[in-house]
PyMOL Python script that loads the backbone (N, CA, C, O; Angstrom):
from pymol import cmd

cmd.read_pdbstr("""\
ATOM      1  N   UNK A   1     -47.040 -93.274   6.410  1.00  0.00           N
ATOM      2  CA  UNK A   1     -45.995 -93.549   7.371  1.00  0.00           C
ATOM      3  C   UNK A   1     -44.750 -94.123   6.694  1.00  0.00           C
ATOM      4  O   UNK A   1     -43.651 -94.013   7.239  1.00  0.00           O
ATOM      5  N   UNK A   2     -44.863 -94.574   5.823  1.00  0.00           N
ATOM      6  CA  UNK A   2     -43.932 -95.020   4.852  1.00  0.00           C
ATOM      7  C   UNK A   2     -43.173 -94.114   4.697  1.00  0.00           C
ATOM      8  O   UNK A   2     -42.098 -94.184   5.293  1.00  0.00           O
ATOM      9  N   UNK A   3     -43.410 -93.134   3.987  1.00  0.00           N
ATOM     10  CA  UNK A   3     -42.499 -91.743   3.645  1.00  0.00           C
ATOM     11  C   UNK A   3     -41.488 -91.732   4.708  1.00  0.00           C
ATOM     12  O   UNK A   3     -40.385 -92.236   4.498  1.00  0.00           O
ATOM     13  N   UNK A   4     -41.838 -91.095   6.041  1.00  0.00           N
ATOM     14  CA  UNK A   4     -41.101 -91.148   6.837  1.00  0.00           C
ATOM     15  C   UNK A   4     -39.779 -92.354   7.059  1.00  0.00           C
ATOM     16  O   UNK A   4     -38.802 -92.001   7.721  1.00  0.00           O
ATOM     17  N   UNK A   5     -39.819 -93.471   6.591  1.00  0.00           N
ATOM     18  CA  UNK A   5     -39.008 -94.370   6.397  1.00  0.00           C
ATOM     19  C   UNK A   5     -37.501 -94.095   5.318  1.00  0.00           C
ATOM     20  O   UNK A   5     -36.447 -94.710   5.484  1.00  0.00           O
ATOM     21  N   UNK A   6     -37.698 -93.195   4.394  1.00  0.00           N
ATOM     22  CA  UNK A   6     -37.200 -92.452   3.536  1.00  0.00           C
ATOM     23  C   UNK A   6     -36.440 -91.022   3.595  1.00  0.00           C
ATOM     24  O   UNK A   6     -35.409 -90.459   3.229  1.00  0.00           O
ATOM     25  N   UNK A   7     -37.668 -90.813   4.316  1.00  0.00           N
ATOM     26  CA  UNK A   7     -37.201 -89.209   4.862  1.00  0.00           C
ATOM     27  C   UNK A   7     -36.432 -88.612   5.740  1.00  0.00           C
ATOM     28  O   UNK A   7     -35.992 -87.477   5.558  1.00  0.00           O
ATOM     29  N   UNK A   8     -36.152 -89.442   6.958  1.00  0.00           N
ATOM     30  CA  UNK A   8     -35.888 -89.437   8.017  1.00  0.00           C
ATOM     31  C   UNK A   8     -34.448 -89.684   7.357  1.00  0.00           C
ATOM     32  O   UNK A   8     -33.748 -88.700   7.117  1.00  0.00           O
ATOM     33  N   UNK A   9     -33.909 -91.194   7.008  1.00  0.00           N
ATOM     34  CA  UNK A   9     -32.248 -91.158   6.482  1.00  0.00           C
ATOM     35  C   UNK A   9     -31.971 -89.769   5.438  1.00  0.00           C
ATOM     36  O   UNK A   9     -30.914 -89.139   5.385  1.00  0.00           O
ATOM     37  N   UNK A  10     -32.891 -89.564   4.851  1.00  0.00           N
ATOM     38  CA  UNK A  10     -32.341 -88.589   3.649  1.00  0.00           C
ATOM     39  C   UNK A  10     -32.148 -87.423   4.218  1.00  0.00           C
ATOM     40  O   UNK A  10     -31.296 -86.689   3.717  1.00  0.00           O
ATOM     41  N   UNK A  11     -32.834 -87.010   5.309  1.00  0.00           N
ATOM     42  CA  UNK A  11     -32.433 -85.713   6.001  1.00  0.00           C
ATOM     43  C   UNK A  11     -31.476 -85.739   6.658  1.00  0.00           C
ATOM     44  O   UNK A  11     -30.739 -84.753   6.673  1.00  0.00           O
ATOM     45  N   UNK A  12     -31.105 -87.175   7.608  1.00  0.00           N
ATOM     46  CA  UNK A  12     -29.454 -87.396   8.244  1.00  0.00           C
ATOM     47  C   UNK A  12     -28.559 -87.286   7.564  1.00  0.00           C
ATOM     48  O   UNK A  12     -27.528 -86.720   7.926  1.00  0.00           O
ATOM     49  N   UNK A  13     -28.712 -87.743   6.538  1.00  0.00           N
ATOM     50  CA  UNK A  13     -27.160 -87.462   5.494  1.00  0.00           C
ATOM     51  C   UNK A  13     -27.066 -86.217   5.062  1.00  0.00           C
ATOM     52  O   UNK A  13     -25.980 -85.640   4.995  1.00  0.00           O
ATOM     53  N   UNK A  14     -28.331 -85.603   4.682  1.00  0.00           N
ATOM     54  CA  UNK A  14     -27.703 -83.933   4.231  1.00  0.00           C
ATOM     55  C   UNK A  14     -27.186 -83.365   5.337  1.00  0.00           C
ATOM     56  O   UNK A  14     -26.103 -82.785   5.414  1.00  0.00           O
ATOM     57  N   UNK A  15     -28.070 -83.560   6.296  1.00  0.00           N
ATOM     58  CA  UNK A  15     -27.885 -82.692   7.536  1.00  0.00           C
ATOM     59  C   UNK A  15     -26.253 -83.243   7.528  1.00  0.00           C
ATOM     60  O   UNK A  15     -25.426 -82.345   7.371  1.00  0.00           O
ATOM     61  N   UNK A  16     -25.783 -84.471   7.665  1.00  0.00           N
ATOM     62  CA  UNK A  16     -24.381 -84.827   7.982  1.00  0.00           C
ATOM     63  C   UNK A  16     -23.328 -84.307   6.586  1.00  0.00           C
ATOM     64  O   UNK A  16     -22.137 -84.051   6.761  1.00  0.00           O
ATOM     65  N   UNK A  17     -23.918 -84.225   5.397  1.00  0.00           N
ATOM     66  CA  UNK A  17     -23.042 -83.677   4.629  1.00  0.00           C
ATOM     67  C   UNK A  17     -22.431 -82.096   4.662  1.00  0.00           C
ATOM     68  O   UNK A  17     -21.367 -81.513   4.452  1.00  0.00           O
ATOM     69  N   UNK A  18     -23.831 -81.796   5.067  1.00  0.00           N
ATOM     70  CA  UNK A  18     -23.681 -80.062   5.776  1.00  0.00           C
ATOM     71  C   UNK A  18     -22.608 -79.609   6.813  1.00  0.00           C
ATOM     72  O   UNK A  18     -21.950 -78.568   6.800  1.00  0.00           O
ATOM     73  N   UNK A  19     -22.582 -80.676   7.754  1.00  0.00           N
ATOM     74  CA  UNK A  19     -22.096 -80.677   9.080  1.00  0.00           C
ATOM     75  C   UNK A  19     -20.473 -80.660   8.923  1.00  0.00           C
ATOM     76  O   UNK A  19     -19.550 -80.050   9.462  1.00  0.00           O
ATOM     77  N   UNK A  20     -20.634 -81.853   7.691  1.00  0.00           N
ATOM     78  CA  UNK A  20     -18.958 -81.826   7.315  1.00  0.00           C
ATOM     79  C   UNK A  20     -17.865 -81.011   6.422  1.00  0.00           C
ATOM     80  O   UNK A  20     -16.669 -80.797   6.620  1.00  0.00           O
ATOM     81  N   UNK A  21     -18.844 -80.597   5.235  1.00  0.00           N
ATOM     82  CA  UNK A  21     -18.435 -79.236   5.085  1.00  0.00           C
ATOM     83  C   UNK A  21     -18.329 -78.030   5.559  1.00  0.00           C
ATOM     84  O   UNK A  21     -17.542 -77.242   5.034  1.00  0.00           O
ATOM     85  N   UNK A  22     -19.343 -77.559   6.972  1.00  0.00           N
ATOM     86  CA  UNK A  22     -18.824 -76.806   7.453  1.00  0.00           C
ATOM     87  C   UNK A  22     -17.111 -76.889   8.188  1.00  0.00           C
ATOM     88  O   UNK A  22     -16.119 -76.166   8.093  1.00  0.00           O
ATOM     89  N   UNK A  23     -17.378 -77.982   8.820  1.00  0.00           N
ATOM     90  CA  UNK A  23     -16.180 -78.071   9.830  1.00  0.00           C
ATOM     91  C   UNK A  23     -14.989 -77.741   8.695  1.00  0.00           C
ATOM     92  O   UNK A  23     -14.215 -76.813   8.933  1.00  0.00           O
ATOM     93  N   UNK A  24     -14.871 -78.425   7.603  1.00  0.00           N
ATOM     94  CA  UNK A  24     -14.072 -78.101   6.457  1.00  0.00           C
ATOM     95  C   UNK A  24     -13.718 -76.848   5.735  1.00  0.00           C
ATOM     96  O   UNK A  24     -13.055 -76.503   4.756  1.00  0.00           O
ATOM     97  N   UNK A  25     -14.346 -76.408   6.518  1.00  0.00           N
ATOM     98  CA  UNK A  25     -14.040 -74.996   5.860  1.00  0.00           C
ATOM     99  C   UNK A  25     -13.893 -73.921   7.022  1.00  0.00           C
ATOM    100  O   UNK A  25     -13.577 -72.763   6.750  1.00  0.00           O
ATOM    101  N   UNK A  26     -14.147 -74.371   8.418  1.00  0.00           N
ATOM    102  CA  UNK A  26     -13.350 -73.691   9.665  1.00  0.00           C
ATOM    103  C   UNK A  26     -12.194 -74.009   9.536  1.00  0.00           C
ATOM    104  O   UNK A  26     -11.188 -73.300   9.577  1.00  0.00           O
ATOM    105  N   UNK A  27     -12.327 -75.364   9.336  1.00  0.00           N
ATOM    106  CA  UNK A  27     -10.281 -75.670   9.690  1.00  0.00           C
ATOM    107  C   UNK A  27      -9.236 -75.836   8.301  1.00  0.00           C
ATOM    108  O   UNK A  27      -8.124 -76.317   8.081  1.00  0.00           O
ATOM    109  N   UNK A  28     -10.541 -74.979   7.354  1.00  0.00           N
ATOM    110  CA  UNK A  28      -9.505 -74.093   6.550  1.00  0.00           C
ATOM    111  C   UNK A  28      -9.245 -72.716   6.481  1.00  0.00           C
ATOM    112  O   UNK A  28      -8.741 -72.068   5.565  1.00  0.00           O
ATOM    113  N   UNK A  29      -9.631 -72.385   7.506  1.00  0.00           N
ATOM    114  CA  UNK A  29      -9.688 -70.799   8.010  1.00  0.00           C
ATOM    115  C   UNK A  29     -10.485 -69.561   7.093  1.00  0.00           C
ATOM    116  O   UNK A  29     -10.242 -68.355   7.131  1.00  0.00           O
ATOM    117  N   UNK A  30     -11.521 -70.283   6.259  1.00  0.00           N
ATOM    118  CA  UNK A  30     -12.397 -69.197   5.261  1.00  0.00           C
ATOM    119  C   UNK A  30     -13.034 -68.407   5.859  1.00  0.00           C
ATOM    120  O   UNK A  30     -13.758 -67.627   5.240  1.00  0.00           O
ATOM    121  N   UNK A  31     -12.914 -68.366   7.841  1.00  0.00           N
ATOM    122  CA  UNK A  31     -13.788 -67.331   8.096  1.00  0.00           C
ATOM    123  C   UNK A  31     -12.998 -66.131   8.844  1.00  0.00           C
ATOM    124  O   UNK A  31     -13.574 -65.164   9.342  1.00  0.00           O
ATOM    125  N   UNK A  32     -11.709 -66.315   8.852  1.00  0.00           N
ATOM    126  CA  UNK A  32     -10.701 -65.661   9.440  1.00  0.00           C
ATOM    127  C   UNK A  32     -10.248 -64.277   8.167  1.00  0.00           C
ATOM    128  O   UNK A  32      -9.935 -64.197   6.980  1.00  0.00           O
ATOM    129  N   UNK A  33     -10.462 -63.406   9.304  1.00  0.00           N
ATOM    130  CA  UNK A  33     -10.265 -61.724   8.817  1.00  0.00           C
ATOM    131  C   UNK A  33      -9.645 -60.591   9.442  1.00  0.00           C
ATOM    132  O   UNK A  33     -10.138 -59.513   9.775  1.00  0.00           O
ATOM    133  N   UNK A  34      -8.246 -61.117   9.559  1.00  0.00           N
ATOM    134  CA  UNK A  34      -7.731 -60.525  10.902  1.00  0.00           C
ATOM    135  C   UNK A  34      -6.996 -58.969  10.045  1.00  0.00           C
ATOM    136  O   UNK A  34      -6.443 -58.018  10.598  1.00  0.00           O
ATOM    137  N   UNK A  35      -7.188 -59.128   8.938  1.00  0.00           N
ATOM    138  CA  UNK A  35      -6.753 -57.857   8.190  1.00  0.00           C
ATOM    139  C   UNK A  35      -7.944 -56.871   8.127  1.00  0.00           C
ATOM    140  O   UNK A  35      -7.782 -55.732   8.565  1.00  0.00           O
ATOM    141  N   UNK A  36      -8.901 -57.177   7.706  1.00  0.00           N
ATOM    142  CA  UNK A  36     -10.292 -56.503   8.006  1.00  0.00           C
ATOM    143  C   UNK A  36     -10.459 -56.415   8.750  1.00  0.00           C
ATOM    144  O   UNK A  36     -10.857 -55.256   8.625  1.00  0.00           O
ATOM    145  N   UNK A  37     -10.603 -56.652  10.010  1.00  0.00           N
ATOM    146  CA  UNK A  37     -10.416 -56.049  11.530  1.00  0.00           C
ATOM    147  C   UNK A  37      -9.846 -54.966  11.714  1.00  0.00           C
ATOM    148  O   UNK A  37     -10.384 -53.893  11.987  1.00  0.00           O
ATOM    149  N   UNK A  38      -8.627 -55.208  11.564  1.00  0.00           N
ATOM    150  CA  UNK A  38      -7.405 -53.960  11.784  1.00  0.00           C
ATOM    151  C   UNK A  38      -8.454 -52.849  11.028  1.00  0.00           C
ATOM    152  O   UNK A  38      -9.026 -51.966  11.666  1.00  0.00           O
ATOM    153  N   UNK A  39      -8.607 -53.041   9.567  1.00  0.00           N
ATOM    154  CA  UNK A  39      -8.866 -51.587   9.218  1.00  0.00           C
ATOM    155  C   UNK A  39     -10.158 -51.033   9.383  1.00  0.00           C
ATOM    156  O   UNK A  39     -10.393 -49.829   9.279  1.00  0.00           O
ATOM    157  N   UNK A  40     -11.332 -52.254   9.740  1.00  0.00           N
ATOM    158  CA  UNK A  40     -12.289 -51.421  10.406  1.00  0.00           C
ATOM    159  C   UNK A  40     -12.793 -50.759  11.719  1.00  0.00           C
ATOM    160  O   UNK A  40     -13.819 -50.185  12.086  1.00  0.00           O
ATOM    161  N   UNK A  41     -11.269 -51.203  12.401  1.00  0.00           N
ATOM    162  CA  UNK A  41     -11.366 -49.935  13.632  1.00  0.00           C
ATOM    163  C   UNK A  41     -10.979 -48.474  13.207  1.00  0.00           C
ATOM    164  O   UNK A  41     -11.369 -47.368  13.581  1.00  0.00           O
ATOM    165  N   UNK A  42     -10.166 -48.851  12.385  1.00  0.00           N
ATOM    166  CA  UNK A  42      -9.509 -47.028  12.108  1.00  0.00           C
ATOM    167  C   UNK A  42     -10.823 -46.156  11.150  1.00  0.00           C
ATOM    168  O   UNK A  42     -11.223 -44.993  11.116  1.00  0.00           O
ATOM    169  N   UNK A  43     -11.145 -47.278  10.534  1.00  0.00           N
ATOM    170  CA  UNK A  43     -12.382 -46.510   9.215  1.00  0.00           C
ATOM    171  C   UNK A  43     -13.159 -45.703  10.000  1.00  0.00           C
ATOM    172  O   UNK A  43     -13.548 -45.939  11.144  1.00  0.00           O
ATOM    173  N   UNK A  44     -13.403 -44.563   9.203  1.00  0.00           N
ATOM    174  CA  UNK A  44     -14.362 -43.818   9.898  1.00  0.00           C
ATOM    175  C   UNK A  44     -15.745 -43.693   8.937  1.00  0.00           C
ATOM    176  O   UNK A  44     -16.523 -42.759   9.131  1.00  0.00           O
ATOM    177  N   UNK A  45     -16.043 -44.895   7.682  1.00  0.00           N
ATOM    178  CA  UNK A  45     -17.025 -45.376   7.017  1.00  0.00           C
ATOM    179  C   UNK A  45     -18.270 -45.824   8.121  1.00  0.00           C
ATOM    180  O   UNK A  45     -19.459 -45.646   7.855  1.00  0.00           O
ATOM    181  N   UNK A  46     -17.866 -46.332   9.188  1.00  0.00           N
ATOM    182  CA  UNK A  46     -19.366 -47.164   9.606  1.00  0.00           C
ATOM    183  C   UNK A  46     -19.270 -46.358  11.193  1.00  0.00           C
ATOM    184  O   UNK A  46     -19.278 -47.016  12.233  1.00  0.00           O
ATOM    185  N   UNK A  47     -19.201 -45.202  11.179  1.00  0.00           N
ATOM    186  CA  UNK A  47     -19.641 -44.359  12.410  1.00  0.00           C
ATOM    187  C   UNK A  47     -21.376 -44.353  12.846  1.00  0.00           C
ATOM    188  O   UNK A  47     -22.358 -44.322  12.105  1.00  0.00           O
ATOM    189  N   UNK A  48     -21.302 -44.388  14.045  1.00  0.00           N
ATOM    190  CA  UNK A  48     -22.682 -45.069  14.760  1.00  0.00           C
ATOM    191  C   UNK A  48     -23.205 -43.743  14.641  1.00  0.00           C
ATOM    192  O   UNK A  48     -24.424 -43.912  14.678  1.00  0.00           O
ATOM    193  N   UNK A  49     -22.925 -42.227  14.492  1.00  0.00           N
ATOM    194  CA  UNK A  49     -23.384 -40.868  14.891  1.00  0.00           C
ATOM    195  C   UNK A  49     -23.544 -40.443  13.630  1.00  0.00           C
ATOM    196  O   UNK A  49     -22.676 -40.395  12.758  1.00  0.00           O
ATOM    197  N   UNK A  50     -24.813 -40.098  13.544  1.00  0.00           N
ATOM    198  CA  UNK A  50     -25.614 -39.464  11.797  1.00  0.00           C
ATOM    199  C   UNK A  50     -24.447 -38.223  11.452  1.00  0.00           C
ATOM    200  O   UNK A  50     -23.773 -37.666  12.319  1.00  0.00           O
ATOM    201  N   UNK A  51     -24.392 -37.979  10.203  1.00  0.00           N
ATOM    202  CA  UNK A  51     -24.007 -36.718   9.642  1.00  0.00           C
ATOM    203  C   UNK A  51     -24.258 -35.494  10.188  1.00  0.00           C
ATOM    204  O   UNK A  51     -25.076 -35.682  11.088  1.00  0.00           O
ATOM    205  N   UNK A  52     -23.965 -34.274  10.107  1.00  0.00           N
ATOM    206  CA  UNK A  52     -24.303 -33.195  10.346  1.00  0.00           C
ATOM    207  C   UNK A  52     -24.081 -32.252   9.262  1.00  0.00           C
ATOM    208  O   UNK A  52     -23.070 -31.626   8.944  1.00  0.00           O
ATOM    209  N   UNK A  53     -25.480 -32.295   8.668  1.00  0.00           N
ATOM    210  CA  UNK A  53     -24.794 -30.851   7.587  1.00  0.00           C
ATOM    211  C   UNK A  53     -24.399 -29.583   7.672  1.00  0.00           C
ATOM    212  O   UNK A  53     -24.005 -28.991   6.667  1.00  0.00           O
TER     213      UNK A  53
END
""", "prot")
cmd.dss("prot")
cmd.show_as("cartoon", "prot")
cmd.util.cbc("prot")
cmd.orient("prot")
C-alpha cells in the first residue's frame, strides 16, 4: 500500500505535464492545415471508388 503513496503523485504530474504540453502546442497552432485541406478536396489520390482496368 505504500507504493501507491508514490504512485499516485507521480502519475498526476505526468499526466499534468502531458496536459500542458498539449494545450501548448494547440495554441501554437501545430495542428492547423488549412493548406492541406484545400488540396485534398481537388486530389483525385484518395478516391473512395476502386480502379477499373
Amino acid at each position: 500500500m505504500n507504493v501507491l503513496a508514490y504512485l499516485i503523485p507521480i502519475s498526476l504530474v505526468l499526466g499534468g505535464i502531458g496536459l500542458i504540453f498539449f494545450v501548448y502546442t494547440v495554441k501554437s497552432r501545430q495542428y492547423d492545415d488549412p493548406e492541406g485541406d484545400a488540396r485534398r478536396i481537388l486530389s483525385d489520390e484518395y478516391d473512395d471508388q476502386p480502379k477499373q482496368d
